[in-house]
C-alpha positions in Angstrom: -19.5 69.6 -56.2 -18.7 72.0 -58.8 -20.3 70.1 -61.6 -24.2 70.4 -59.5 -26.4 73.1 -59.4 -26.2 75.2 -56.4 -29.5 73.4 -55.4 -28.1 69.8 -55.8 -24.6 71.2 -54.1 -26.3 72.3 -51.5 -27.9 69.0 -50.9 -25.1 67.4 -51.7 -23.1 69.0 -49.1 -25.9 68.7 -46.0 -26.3 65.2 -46.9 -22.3 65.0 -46.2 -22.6 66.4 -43.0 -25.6 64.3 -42.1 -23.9 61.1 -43.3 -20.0 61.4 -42.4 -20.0 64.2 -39.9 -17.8 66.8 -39.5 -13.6 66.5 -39.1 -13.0 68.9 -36.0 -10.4 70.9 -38.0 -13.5 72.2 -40.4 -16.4 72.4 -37.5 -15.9 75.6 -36.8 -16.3 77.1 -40.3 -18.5 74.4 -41.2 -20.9 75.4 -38.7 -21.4 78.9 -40.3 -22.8 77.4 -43.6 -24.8 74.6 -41.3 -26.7 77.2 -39.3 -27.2 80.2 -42.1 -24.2 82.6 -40.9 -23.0 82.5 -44.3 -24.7 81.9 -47.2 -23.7 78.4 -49.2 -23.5 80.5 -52.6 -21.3 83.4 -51.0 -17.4 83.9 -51.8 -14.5 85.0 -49.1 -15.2 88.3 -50.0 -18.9 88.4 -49.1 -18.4 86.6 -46.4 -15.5 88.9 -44.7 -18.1 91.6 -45.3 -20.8 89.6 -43.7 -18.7 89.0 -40.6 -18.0 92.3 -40.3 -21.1 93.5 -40.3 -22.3 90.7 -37.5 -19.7 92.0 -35.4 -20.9 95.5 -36.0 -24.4 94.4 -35.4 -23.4 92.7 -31.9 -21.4 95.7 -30.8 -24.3 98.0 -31.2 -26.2 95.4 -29.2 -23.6 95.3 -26.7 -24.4 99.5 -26.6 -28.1 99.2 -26.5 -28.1 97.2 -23.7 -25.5 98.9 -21.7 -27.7 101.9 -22.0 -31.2 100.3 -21.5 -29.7 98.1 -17.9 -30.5 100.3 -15.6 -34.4 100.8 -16.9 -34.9 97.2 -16.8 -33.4 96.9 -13.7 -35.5 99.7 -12.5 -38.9 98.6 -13.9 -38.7 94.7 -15.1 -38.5 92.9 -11.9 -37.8 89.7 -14.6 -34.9 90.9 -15.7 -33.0 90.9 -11.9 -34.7 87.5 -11.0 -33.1 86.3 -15.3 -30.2 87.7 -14.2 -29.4 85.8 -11.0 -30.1 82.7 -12.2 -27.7 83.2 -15.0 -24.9 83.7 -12.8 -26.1 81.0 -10.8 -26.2 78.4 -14.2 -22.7 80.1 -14.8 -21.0 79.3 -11.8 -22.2 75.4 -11.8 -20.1 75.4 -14.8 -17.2 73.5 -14.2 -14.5 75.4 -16.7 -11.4 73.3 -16.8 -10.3 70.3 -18.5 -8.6 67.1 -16.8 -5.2 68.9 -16.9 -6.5 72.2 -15.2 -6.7 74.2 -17.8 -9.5 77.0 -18.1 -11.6 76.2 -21.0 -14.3 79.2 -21.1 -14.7 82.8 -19.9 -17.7 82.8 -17.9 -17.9 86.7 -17.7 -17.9 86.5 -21.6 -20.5 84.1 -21.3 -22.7 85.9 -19.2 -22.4 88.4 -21.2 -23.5 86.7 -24.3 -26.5 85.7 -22.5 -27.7 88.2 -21.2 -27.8 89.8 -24.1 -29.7 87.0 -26.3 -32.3 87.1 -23.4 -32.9 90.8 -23.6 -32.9 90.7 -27.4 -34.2 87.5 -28.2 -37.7 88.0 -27.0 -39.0 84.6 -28.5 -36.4 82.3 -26.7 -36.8 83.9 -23.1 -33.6 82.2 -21.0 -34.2 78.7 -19.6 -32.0 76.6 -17.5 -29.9 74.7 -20.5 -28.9 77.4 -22.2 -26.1 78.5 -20.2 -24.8 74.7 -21.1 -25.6 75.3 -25.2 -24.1 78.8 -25.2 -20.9 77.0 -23.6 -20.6 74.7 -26.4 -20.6 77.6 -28.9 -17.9 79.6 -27.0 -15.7 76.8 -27.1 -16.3 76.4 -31.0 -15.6 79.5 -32.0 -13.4 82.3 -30.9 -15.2 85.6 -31.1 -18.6 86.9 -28.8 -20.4 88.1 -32.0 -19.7 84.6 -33.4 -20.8 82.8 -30.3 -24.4 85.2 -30.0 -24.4 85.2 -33.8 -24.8 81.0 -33.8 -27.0 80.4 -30.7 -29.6 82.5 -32.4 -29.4 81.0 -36.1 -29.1 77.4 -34.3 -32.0 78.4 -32.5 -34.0 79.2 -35.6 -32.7 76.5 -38.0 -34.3 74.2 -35.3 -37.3 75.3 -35.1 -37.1 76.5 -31.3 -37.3 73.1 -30.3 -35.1 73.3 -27.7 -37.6 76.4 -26.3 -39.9 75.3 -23.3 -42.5 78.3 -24.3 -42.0 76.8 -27.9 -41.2 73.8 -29.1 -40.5 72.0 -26.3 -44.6 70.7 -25.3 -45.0 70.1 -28.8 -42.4 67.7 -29.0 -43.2 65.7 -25.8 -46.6 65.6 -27.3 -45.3 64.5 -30.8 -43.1 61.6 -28.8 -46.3 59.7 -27.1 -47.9 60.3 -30.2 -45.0 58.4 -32.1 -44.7 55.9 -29.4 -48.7 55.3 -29.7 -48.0 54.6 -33.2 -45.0 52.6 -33.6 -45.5 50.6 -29.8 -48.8 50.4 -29.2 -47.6 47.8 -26.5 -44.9 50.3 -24.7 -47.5 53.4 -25.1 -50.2 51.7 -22.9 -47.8 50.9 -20.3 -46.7 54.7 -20.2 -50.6 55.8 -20.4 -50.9 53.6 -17.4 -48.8 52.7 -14.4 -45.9 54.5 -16.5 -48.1 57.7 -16.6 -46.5 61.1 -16.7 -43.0 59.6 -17.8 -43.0 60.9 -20.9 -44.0 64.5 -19.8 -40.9 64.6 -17.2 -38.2 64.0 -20.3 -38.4 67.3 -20.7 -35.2 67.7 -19.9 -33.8 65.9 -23.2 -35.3 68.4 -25.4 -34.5 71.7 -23.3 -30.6 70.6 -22.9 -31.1 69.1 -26.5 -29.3 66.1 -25.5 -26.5 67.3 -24.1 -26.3 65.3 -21.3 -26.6 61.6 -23.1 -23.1 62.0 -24.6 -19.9 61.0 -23.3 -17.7 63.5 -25.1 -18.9 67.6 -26.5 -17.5 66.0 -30.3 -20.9 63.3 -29.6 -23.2 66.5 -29.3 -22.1 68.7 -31.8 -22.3 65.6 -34.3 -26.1 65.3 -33.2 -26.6 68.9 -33.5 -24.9 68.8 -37.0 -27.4 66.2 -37.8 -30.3 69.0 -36.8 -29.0 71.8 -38.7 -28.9 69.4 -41.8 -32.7 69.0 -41.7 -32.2 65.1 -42.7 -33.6 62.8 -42.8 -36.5 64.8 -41.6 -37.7 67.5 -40.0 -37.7 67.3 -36.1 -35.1 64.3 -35.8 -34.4 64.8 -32.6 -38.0 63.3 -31.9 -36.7 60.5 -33.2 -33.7 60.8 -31.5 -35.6 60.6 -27.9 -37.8 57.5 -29.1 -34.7 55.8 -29.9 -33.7 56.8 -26.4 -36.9 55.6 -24.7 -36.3 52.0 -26.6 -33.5 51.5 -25.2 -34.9 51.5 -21.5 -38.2 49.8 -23.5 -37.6 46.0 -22.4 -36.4 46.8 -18.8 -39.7 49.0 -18.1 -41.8 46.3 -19.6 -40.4 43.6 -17.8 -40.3 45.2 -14.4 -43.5 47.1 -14.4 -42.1 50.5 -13.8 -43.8 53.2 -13.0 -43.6 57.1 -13.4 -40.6 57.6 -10.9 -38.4 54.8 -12.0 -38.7 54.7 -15.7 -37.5 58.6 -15.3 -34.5 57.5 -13.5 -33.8 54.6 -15.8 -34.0 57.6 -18.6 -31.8 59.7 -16.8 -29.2 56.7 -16.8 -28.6 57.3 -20.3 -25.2 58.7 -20.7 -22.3 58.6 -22.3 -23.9 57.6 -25.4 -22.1 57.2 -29.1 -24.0 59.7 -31.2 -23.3 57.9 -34.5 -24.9 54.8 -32.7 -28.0 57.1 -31.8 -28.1 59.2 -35.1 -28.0 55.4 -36.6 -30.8 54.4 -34.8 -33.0 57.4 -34.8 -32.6 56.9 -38.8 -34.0 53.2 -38.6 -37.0 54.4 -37.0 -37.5 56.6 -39.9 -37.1 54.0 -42.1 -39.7 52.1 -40.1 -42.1 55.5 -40.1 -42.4 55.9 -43.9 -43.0 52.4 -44.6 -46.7 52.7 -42.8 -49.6 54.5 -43.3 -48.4 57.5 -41.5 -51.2 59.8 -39.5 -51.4 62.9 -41.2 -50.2 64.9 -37.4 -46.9 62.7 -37.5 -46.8 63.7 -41.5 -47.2 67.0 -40.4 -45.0 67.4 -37.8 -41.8 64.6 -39.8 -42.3 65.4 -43.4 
């Protein structure tokens, strides 16, 4: 890596991640670099300072809101309905692994998001979140660092994961793919298959964390994201693969709306590298056509 340029290193060392994934023992720092916490080019002295001052940053959140509850309890009847139903989310959490052990502080947690949904103003809290923010408590060990990564992850992703956001546009993007690539599948779901694609939702808000068998299967998918390869807005790839594998079942059955959901919401315990693997074919299958300039757009 040393003899690139910090452009090719970069690259170099996103393609990496993309391609071989990340060892457990380096996730956690890895992540940092992945999601724009620290800076690729920056030494362990920067980034000590940089850490520092993210903690800083968090703790004068932590004040802020402290001081601005009661108003928006007072005046923002959103804020007491938002905060309900993140203690309810929280408390469907189940916290303990096989052996009984607690796993995750779910005060901490609340906490945390609480806080990104009084300060993060463009990713208002949605059911699925509670779910993310869990997976980046049990990464790293600090609140700043957990608060500190949702929000980067949210960015590097382009809000995908946001209903208000990025969430329509993908759904939209996905029957435009299908259109495309399965002209055959795409009148099906236009037809007795209609609103199908619509109620997947769910994929894109949770960003797939329900498909895996193991939280190692989604943080390699996520990784995948952060990298930005092969494209932009994989993970649209990532639910067409999803849909084809349901594809010959729905086809051969006739299904409608209702079932085809259910036969999507069967999906689990899915081998990321499998996915990631064939989310990349269709890729390879995209660029080889005459690509519409919105799916050029929206990939490339």
């Amino acid at each position: 890596m040393t003899t690139l340029s910090p452009e090719n290193s970069l690259s170099a060392r996103q393609s990496a991640s993309f391609i071989l994934g990340l060892h457990p023992f380096v996730r956690t720092e890895a992540w940092k670099f992945l999601t724009g916490y620290f800076s690729w080019q920056s030494s362990q002295d920067e980034r000590l300072t940089v850490d520092s001052m993210r903690r800083k940053n968090y703790k004068a959140l932590c004040q802020m809101y402290e001081k601005i509850q009661p108003l928006l309890e007072n005046l923002h009847r959103d804020f007491t309905e938002t905060r309900n139903n993140i203690a309810r989310d929280i408390q469907k959490i189940y916290d303990k692994d096989p052996l009984g052990n607690v796993l995750i502080d779910k005060k901490r947690l609340e906490k945390i998001l609480l806080l990104s949904y009084v300060c993060n103003t463009q990713a208002e809290y949605q059911q699925g979140f509670h779910e993310m923010m869990m997976l980046f408590q049990l990464m790293v060990e600090h609140d700043h660092e957990t608060f500190w990564l949702f929000q980067f992850f949210l960015q590097k992703t382009e809000h995908s994961c946001v209903i208000n956001i990025g969430v329509a546009k993908n759904l939209d993007m996905l029957s435009t793919l299908i259109t495309f690539l399965d002209p055959v599948f795409a009148e099906h779901l236009k037809g007795k298959g209609a609103g199908a694609v619509q109620s997947l939702f769910p994929w894109f808000c949770f960003c797939f964390q329900r498909a895996f068998k193991s939280f190692d299967d989604v943080w390699r998918l996520w990784e995948v994201l952060l990298t930005g390869k092969p494209c932009r807005n994989f993970q649209v790839l990532v639910a067409y693969s999803m849909l084809q594998m349901v594809r010959e079942q729905v086809l051969q059955e006739s299904m409608g709306g209702d079932d085809i959901l259910l036969a999507c919401n069967n999906l689990i315990d899915l081998d990321a590298d499998e996915l990631i693997s064939a989310a990349c074919m269709v890729y390879a299958e995209l660029i080889q056509k005459d690509v519409p300039q919105t799916l050029k757009d929206f990939f490339l």
